[in-house]
N, C-alpha and C positions, 0 to 999 in steps of 0.2 A: 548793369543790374545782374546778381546772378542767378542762373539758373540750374535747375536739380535734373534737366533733360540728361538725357547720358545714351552714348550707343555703345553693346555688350556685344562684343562675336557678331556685329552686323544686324543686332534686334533693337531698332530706337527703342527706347521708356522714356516716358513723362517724366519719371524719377527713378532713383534705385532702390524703393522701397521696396520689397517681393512680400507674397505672404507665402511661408515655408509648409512644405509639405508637412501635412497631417489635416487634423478635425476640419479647420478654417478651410481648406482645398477639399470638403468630402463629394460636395455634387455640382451642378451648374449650378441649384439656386444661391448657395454661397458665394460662388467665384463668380456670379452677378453682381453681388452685393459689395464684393470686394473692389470690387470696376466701378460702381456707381461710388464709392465713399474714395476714390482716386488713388488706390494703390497703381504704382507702375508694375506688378505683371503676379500673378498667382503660378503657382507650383500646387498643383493638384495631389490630392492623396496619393499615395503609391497602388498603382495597379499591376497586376498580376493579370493569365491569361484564364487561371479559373479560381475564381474567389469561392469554388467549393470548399477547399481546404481551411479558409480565414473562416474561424470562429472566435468573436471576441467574448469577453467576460465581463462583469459589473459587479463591485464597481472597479473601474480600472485606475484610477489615479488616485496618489496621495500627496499631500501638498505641507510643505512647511513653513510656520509663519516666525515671523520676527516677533521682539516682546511686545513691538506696536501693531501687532496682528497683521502687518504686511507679507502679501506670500512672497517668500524668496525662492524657496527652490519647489520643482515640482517632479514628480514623478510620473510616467505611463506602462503600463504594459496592452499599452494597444497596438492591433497586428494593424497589416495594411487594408487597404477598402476590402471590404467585405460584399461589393456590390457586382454582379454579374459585368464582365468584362465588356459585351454588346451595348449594357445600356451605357458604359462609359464610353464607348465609341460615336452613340448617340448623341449623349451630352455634351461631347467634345464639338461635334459639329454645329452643336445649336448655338455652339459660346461662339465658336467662330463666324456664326450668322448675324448673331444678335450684337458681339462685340468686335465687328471686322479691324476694330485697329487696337481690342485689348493683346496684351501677351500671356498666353496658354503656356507654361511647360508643364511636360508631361513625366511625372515620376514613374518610372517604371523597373519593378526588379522580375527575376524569373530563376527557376532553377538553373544548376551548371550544365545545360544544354543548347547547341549551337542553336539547331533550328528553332527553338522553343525565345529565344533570344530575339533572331531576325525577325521571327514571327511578327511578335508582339512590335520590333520598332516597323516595319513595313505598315502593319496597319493601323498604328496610332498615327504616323507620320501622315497618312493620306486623309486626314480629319484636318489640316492643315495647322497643327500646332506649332508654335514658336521652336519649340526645340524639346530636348529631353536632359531630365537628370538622374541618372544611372544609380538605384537606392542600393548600395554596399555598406549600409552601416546600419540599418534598425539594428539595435540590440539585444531584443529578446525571442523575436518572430520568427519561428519556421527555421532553427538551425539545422534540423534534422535533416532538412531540404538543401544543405548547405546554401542561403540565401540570408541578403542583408549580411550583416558584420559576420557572419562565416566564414562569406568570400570575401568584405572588405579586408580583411582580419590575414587574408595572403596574397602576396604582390604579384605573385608570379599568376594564380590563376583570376584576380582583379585583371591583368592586364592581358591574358589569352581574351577573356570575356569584352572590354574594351575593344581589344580590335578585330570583335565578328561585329560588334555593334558600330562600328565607324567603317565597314566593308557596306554596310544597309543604309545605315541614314543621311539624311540629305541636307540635317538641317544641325544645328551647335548642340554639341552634346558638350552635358558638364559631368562629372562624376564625384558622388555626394560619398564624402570620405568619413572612416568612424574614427572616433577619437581613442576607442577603447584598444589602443596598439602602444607599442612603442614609441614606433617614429611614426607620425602622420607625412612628413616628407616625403615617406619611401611612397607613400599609398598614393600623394599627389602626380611622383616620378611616375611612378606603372601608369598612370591612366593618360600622364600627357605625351609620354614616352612613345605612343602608339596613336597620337591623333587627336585626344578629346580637345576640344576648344577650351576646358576651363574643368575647375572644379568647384565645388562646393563643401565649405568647412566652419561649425562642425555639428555633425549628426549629436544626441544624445548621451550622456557616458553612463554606462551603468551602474547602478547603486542599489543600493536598499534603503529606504527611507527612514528604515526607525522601526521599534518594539510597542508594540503596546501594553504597557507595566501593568496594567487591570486584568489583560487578558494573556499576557504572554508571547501574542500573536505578532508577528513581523506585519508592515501593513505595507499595501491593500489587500486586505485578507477579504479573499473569496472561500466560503465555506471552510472556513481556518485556517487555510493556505495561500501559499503567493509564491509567487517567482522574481525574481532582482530584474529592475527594470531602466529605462531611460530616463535619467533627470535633465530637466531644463531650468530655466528661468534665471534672473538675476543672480543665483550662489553662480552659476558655472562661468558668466562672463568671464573673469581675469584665466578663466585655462581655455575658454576660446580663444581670445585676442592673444594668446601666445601662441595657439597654431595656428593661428592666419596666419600670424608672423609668419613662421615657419612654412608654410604654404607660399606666401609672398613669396622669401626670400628662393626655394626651388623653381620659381618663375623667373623670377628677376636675373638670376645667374644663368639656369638652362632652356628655359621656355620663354623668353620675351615675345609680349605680347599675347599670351594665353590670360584669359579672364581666371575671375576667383571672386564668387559670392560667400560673403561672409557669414555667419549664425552663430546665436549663441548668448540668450538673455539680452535681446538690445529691444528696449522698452523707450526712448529718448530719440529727437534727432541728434542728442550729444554723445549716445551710447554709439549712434552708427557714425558719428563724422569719425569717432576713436578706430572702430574698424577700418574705415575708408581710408585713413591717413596710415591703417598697416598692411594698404596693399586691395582693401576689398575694391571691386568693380562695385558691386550690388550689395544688399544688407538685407537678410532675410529673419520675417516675425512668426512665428508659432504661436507659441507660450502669451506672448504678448499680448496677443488678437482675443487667445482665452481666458485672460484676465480681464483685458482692458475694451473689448468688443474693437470691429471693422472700422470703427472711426475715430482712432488714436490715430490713423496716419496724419489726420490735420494738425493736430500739434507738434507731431515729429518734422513733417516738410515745413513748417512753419519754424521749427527751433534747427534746424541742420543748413536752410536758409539764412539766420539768425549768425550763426556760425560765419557760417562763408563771406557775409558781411562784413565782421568781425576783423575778420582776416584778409579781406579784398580778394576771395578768392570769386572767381566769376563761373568757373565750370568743377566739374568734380573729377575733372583729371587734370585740374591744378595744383589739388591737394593729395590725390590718390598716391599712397605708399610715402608721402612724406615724412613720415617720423621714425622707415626702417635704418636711416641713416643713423642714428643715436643708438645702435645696437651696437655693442662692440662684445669683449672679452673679459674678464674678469682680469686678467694681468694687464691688458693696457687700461683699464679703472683706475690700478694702484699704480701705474708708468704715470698717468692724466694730473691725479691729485698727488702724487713727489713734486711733478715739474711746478703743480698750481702755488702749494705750498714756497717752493722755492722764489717763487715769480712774486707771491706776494712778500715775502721776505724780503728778498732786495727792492722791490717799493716801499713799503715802512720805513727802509734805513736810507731811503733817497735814492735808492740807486737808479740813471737810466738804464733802461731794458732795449728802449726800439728808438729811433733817432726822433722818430717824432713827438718822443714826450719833454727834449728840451725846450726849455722855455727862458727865455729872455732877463725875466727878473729872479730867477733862481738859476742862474748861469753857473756862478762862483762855485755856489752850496753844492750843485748837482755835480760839478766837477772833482769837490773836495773829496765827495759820496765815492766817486771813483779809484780815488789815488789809495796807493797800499800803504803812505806814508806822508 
């Protein structure tokens, strides 16, 4: 029978369902809520050492609907917690009192300063958290701060920052990478290149949602204005599951055995076995949770089960990365379908191809198929 259990970097999970940093991760009483409806492990808000500076605005999201009023894609420009750093050290302790076998990671970004770096993982670490995920991709927060996608945004100082923070911790660090670059590969390189146990892909990509033709206004218009923000949901899936791929595959070549949690619109367990089979370890939900509330996981470990059945797979590193093999080049595509072409060609007009297609009562025929003459 199989099973959704999974061990990541050495952290067992019930499953690899994660809830993704943001709203769903904002305090304990959430990431309770998220343990009790049996998610395998929450990723808390992103925290910072002084959430002085985090002032968020309302309304902050705008959301796009299909003509059947389904939301597909959504927007945010919300900064990271905005909650006093202490009480989240608090919080963090009481999760790990109250849910001694749930998994805590911890999102953590900070300015381009060493000590302000170790700081922060030194004392989140000793709250007894699963691990941490290194936030280098929010897209609109605190760039000024070079923080979030300012620094995912360059490799070289991504990966100075990476290895003060794998010099302090003690426990699997993953680094949550931004989509909004070129190559997301390079950004996976720098971070495992120097130690991280894994990465996480992909953060938010930026956008602007749309105009409002009544009022002119770009939206979420706060007091008539707005800033280009982070879209999630359903529209981004197919340019996620391209850079897992792409993540994958700078594993698979340079980093075997390094993990990689997937994101990116996965609302289904059919959405996340598609990631799992391009390499993901774990599948993490956002967007999803804020659509669909804390207990859509039942029907996803119920239909990613479903799946696995399907296919006789019995554990999730049966199936993991199995479909990068079907990746090839655009010139061996049109090398692939010449030879198919051809192959079926000389089958139509009889011809054998491999010895084992003779057969007995078309001896004569199959032979005639052959001769030049």
């Amino acid at each position: 029978m199989p099973t959704l259990a999974t061990v990541v970097d050495g952290i067992k999970l019930p499953n690899p369902f994660v809830i993704g940093s943001g709203p769903p991760g904002t305090n304990a009483n959430v990431c309770g809520k998220a343990f009790d409806e049996g998610w395998g492990a929450v990723v808390i808000k992103t925290i910072s050492l002084d959430a002085a500076k985090v002032a968020n605005v309302a309304p902050r999201y705008a959301r796009l609907r299909s003509s059947k009023n389904e939301i597909v894609g959504w927007q945010n420009i919300e900064l990271i917690s905005d909650r006093p750093f202490n009480i989240w050290i608090d919080e963090l302790k009481l999760l790990k009192d109250k849910y001694p076998d749930g998994v805590v990671i911890a999102s953590v970004m900070e300015e381009y300063h060493k000590d302000r770096w170790i700081e922060i993982i030194e004392r989140v670490q000793a709250t007894g958290v699963a691990g941490f995920e290194l936030n280098f991709s929010c897209p609109h927060g605190l760039p000024e701060r070079k923080m979030g996608a300012a620094m995912g945004q360059d490799s070289a100082i991504m990966r100075e920052v990476c290895g003060w923070v794998m010099g302090a911790a003690k426990v699997p660090v993953w680094a949550k990478l931004t989509p909004n670059v070129t190559s997301i590969a390079a950004g996976a390189e720098a971070a495992l290149s120097v130690g991280c146990q894994g990465v996480s892909a992909i953060n938010t990509i930026l956008c602007v949602m749309g105009v409002d033709l009544q009022t002119l206004r770009p939206e979420p218009t706060v007091e008539g204005y707005t800033v280009p923000g982070g879209y999630s949901c359903i529209a981004i899936r197919p340019i996620a599951l391209r850079m897992v791929k792409e993540c994958a595959e700078v594993i698979r070549d340079k980093f075997p055995g390094r993990s990689l949690s997937a994101i990116g619109g996965i609302e289904t367990g059919n959405d996340a076995a598609q990631f799992i089979l391009l390499g993901g370890d774990t599948v993490q939900v956002c967007t999803g949770v804020m659509k669909n509330g804390y207990g859509c996981i039942r029907g996803m470990k119920d239909e990613l089960l479903a799946f696995m059945t399907r296919h006789n797979f019995q554990t999730i590193a049966d199936f993991k990365g199995h479909s990068l093999q079907y990746f090839t080049t655009h010139a061996d595509l049109v090398k692939r379908q010449v030879e198919a072409k051809a192959l079926a060609k000389s089958r139509a007009g009889g011809m054998v191809v491999k010895d084992t297609e003779w057969q007995g009562d078309q001896f004569v025929k199959q032979s005639d198929a052959l001769a030049r003459s």
